[in-house]
C-alpha positions, 0 to 999 in steps of 0.5 A, a space after each residue: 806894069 798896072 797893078 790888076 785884081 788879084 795881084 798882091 798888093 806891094 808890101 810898105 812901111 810908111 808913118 802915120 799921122 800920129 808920127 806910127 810905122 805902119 806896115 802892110 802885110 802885119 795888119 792881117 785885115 781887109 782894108 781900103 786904100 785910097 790915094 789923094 792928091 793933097 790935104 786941105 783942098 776941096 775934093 780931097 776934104 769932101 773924099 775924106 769926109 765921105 769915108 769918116 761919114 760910112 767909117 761905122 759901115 767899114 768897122 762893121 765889116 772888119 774893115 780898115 780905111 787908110 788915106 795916103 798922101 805926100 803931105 807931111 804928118 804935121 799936115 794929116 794932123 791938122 786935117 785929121 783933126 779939123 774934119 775928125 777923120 776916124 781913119 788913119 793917114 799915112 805920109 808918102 812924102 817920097 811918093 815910093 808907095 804912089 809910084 808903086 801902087 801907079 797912082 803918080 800921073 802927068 796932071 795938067 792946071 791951068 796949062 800947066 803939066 806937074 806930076 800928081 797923085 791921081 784919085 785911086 782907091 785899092 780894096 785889099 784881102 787880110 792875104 794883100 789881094 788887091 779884090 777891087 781898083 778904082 782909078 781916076 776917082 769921082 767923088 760923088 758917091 766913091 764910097 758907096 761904090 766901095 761899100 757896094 764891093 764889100 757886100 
């Protein structure tokens, strides 16, 4: 079953790009949650990018912007450093949290059908209320959507 607005977000402990546990339900903030296929490739770059350019306005409003991936921490790194992300990333190599939050779907390339991580974006109340959803994500002006949500 999808998750909804308004459901409890599932609890999850992953480690971060700075090799850190972070558990949801002990950061006690609003936060964005955004899922995205894979480090280091073009519409993810511009993804990240966009979220470090508006991360002023989300500090702003006492928000926290977290990435998750099924790329290794070595890999967050890299990125992380290469476009100076503010944001922490988190490693979902198992993809238990995707698969939780339903954002692991069929995808087809070239003719070919694989399992990947669908765009998604999650906005999350202090109390893990899931207040907003966007799936299968456009990039162009994703953020601003998001921003638009929290006024």
């Amino acid at each position: 079953m999808a998750l909804a607005v308004s459901d409890v977000a599932p609890d999850f402990t992953l480690l971060s790009d700075q090799n850190e546990s972070v558990t949801l339900s002990q950061l006690k903030k609003p936060l964005v949650l955004y899922f995205y296929p894979k480090d280091h490739t073009p519409g993810c770059t511009k993804e990240a990018c966009d979220f470090r350019d508006h991360f002023a306005l989300f500090e702003k409003k006492g928000v926290l912007v977290f990435g998750i991936s099924k790329d290794s921490s070595k890999t967050h790194t890299s990125f992380k450093q290469k476009h100076q992300l503010p944001f922490t990333l988190l490693v979902d190599d198992k993809a238990e949290v995707c698969e939780a939050y339903g954002v692991v779907n069929k995808k087809n390339l070239f003719g070919k059908t694989f399992l990947g991580i669908e765009r998604s974006t999650f906005l999350i109340d202090e109390k893990r209320i899931i207040r907003a959803i966007w799936r299968k994500v456009k990039v162009p002006n994703h953020v601003e959507q998001v921003l638009n949500e929290l006024n």
